[in-house]
C-alpha positions as CSV (number, residue, x, y, z in Angstrom):
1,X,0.0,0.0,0.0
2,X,1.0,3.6,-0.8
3,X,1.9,5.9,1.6
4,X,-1.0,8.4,-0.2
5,X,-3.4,5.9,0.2
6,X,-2.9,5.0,3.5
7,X,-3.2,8.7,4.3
8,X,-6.3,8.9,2.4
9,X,-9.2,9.0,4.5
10,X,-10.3,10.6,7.6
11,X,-9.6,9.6,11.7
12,X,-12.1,10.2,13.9
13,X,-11.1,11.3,17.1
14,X,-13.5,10.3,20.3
15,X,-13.1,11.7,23.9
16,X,-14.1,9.7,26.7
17,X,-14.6,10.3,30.8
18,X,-16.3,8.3,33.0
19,X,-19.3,6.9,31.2
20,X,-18.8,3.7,29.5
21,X,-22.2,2.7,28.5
22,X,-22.5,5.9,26.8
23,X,-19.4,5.2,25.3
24,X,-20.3,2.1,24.1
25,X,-22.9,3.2,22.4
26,X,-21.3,5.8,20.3
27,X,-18.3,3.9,19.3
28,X,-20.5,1.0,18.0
29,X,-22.2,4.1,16.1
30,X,-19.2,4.2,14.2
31,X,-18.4,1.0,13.3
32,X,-19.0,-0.1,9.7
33,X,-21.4,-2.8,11.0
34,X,-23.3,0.4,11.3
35,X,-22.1,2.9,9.1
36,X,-23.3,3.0,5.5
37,X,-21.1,2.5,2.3
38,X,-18.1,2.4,3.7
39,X,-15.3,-0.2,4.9
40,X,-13.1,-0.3,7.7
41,X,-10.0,0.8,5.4
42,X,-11.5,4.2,4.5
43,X,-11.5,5.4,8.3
44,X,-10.0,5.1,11.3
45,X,-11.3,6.3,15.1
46,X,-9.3,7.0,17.9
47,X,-10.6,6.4,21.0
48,X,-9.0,8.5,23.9
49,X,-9.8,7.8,27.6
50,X,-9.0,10.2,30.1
51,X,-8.8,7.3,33.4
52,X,-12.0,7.8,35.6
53,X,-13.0,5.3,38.5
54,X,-15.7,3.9,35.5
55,X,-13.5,3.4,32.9
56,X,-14.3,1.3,29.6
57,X,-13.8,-2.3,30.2
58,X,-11.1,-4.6,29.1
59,X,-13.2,-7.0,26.7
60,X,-15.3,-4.0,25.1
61,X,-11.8,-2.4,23.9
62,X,-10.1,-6.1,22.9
63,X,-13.6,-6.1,20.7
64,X,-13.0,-3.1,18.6
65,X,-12.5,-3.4,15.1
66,X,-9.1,-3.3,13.7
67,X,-9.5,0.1,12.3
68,X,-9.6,1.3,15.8
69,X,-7.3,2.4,18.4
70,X,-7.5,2.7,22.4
71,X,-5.3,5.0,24.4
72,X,-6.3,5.5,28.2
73,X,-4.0,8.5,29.5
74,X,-4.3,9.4,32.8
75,X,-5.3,13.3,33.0
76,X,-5.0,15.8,35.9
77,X,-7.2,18.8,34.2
78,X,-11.1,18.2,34.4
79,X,-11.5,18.9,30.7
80,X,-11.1,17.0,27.1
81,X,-8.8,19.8,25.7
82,X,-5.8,17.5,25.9
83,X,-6.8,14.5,25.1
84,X,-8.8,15.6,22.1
85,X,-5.2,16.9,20.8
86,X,-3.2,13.9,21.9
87,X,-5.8,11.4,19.9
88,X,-5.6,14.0,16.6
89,X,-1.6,13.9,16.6
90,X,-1.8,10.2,16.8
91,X,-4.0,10.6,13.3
92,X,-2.8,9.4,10.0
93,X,-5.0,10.3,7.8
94,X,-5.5,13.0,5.5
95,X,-8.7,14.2,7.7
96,X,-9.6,14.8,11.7
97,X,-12.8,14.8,13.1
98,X,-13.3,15.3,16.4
99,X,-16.3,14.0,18.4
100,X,-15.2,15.4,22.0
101,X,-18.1,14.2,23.8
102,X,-17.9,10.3,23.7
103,X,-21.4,10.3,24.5
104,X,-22.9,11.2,21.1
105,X,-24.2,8.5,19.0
106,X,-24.3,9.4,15.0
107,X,-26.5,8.2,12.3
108,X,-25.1,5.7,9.7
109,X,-24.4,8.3,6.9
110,X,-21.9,10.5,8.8
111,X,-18.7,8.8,7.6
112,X,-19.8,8.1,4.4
113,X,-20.6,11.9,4.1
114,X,-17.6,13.3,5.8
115,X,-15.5,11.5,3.0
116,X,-17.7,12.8,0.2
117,X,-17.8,16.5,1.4
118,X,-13.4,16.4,1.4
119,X,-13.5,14.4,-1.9
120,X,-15.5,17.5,-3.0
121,X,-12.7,19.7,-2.2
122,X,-9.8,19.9,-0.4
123,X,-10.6,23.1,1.5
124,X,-13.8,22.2,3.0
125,X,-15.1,22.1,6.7
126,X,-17.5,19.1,6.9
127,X,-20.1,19.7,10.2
128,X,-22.7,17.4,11.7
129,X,-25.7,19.4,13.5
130,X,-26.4,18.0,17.1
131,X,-29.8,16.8,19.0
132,X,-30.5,15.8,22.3
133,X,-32.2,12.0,23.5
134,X,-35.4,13.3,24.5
135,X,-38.4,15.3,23.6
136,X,-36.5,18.7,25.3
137,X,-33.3,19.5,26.1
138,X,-31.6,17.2,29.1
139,X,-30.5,20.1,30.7
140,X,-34.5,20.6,31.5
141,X,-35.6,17.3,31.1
142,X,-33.4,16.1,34.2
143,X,-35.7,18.4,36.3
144,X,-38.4,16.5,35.0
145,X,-37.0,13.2,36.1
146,X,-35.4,12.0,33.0
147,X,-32.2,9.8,33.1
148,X,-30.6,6.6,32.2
149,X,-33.4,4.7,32.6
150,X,-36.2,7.1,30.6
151,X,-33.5,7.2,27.6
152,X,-32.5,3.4,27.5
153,X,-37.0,2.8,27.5
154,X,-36.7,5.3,24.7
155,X,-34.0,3.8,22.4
156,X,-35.5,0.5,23.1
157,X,-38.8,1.7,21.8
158,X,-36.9,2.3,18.2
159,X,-34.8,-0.9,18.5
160,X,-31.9,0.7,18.0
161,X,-29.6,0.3,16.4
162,X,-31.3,-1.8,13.5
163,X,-32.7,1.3,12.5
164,X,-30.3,4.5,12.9
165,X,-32.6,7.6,11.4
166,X,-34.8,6.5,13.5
167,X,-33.0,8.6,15.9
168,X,-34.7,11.3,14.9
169,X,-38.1,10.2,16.1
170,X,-36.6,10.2,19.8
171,X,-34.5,13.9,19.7
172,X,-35.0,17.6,19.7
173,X,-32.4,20.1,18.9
174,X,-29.6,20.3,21.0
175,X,-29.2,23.7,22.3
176,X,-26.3,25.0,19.5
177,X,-28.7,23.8,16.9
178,X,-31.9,25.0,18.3
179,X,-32.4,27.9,16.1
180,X,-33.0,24.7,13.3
181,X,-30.9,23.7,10.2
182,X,-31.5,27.0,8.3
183,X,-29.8,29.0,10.7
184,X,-26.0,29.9,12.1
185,X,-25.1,26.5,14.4
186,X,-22.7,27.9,17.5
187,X,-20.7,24.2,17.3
188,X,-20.8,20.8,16.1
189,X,-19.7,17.8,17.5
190,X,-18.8,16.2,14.9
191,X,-16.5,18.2,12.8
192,X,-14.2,17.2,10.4
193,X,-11.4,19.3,8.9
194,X,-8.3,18.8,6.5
195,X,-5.5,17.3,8.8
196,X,-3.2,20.7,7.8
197,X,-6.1,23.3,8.7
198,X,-5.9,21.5,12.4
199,X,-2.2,21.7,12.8
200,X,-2.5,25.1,11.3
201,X,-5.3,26.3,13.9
202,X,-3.0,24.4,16.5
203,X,-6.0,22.0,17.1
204,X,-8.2,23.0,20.1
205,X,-6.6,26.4,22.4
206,X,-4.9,24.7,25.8
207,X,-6.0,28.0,27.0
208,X,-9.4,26.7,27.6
209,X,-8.7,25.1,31.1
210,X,-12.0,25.4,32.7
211,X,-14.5,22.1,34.0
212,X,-15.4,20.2,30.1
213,X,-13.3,22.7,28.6
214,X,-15.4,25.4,28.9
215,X,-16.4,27.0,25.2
216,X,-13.6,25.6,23.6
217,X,-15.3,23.2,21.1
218,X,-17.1,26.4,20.1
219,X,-14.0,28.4,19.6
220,X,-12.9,25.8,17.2
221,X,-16.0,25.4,15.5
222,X,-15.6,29.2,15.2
223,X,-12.3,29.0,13.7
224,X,-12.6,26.1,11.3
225,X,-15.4,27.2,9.6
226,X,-14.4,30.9,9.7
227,X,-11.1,29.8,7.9
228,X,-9.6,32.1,5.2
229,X,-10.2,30.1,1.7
230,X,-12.2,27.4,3.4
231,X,-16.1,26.6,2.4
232,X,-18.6,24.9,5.2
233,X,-20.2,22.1,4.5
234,X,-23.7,20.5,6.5
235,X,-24.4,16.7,6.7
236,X,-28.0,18.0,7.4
237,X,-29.1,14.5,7.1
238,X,-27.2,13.2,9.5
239,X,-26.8,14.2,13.2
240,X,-25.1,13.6,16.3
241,X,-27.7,12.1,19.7
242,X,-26.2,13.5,23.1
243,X,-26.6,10.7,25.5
244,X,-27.6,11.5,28.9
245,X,-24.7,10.9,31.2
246,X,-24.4,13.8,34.1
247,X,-22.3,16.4,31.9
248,X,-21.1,19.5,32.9
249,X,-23.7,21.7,30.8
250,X,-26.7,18.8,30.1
251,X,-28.0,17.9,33.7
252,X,-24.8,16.9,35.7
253,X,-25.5,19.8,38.5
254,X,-28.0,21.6,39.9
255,X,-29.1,24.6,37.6
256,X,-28.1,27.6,39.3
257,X,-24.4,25.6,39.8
258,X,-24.8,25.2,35.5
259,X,-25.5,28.7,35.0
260,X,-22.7,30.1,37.0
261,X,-20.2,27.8,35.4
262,X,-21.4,29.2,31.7
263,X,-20.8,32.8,32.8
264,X,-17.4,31.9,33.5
265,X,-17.1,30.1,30.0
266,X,-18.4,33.1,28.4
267,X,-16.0,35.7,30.5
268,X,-12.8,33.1,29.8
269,X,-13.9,33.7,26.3
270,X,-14.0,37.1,25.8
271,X,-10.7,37.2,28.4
272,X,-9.0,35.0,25.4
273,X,-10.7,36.4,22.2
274,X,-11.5,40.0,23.1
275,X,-15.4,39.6,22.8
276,X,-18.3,37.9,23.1
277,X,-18.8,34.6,21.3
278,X,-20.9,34.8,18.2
279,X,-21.7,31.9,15.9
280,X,-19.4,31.8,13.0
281,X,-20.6,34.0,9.6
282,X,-20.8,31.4,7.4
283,X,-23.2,30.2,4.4
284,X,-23.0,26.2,4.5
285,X,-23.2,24.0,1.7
286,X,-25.9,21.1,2.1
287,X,-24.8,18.0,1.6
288,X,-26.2,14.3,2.1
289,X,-29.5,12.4,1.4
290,X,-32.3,13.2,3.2
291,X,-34.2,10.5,5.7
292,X,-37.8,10.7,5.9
293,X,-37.3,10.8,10.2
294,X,-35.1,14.6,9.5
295,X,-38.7,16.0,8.0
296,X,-40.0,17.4,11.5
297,X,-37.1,19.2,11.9
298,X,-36.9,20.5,8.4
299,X,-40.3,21.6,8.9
300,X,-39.4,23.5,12.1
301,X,-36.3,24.7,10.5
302,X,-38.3,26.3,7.9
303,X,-41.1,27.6,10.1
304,X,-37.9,29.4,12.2
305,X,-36.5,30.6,8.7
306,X,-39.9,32.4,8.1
307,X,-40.4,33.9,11.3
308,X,-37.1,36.1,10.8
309,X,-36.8,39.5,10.4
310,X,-33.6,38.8,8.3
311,X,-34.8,39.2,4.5
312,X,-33.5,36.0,2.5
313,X,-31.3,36.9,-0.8
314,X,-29.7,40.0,1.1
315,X,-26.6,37.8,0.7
316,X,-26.5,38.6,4.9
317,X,-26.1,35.0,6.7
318,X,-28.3,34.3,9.1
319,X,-27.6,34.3,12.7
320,X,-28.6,32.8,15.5
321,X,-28.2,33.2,19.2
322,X,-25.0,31.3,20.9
323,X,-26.0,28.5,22.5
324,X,-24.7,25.6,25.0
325,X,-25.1,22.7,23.8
């Protein structure tokens, strides 16, 4: 095999703390038992642990296909930041994509997508929108009683994962999408860029040091898409399910404790940047086929897209307000 073609392809880089089952989940997500039209040689996904007391266990990693890889590092900072960088220098492929919350599952088109969107160009920024488990977002539906149990009953009821759109029937928007698919995202998690914009953006800022990172998945949301000569492109037919597991900004701690921890995000943000996070200004390409479960949300999306007081063909992008996902 050629070195070009074994650098052909894209790695997908997966973060994971303390919450196997989660885990589990999502890593299955992407393996090509699941994943459509594609083979275990046209991707690879790095799986980096940061050690927890509930780490994954030994005979779910021996399991993993061959095109993955397991590293467990042992991490003294409460956030992903590092370990989403280690896993992308370990990449050897052409492409990263960085999924820094291990406990989103993904619909069966996304690699298959990902790899079409680059083979399109060789300066485009591929982007997944995100949704919650749930009818509402977690951060709310936790007050309501909702947790491991209510989403496992709720995935069972689509037998999952025969059936990966059918996702869709159990979600809403997660909170960066919730202004719908017509409309400025503030992050995605799933995003996949050329392996040279990374190193050139110098991955994810080691700056961001607060609990999950604080807004640093936005930031480089931000800043891939907001490249000079690079074009975004939207899997809009595919998505990203947050699992609920306790997380810093999706139910892990009482409200008032959540809120206080944003403000700091949003204040170590504008310490770093010198304002206020904004989505980034972009007009995405649409790319992908289109399951009939999406058509709920493309009818919301465009109900959202009429309501605004932007005027369509003003060549202004649309904007939406910064959300936490």
């Amino acid at each position: 095999m050629s070195r070009q073609s074994r650098n052909t392809g894209v790695a997908l880089v997966v973060v994971v703390y303390n919450m196997p089952e989660q885990a589990k989940k999502t890593l299955y997500s992407l393996t090509s038992h699941y994943q459509q039209g594609v083979t275990e040689s046209d991707y690879d996904v790095v799986v980096v642990e940061n050690r927890s007391l509930n780490n994954l266990p030994a005979d779910f990693i021996q399991s993993l296909p061959k095109n993955f890889s397991y590293h467990l590092r042992d991490e003294a900072n409460p956030t992903p930041v590092f370990a989403a960088n280690y896993g992308a220098a370990l990449c050897r492929r052409s492409h990263v994509a960085l999924l820094v919350d291990g406990a989103r599952m993904v619909t069966p088109g996304v690699v298959k997508n990902i790899l079409r969107g680059h083979r399109l160009h060789h300066n485009y920024v591929v982007s997944v929108p995100g949704y919650h488990l749930g009818r509402q977002l977690q951060q709310r539906a936790v007050e309501q009683g909702y947790g491991v149990v209510e989403e496992s009953q709720l995935l069972a009821s689509i037998d999952w994962p025969r059936n990966g759109y059918s996702l869709f029937d159990i979600a809403c928007f997660s909170g960066s999408c919730a202004a719908g698919l017509f409309k400025q995202h503030s992050e995605s998690n799933c995003i996949s860029v050329p392996k040279s914009l990374w190193d050139h953006l110098g991955g994810l800022d080691e700056s961001f040091d607060h609990m999950g990172g604080g807004l640093v998945n936005l930031d480089f949301y931000k800043r891939a898409c907001e490249a000079p000569g690079f074009d975004h492109v939207l899997l809009m037919g595919e998505g990203t399910f947050h699992q609920f597991h306790g997380g810093v900004t999706t139910g892990g701690i009482e409200r008032r404790a959540r809120e206080s921890l944003i403000g700091q995000f949003q204040s170590q943000y504008r310490a770093l940047r010198g304002s206020s996070f904004e989505p980034p200004r972009t007009t995405p390409i649409f790319l992908g086929e289109i399951p009939k479960q999406l058509m709920r949300f493309i009818r919301s999306s465009s109900q959202a897209l009429d309501q605004t007081s932007t005027q369509v063909g003003t060549g202004e992008p649309l904007r939406s307000v910064p959300r936490i996902s």
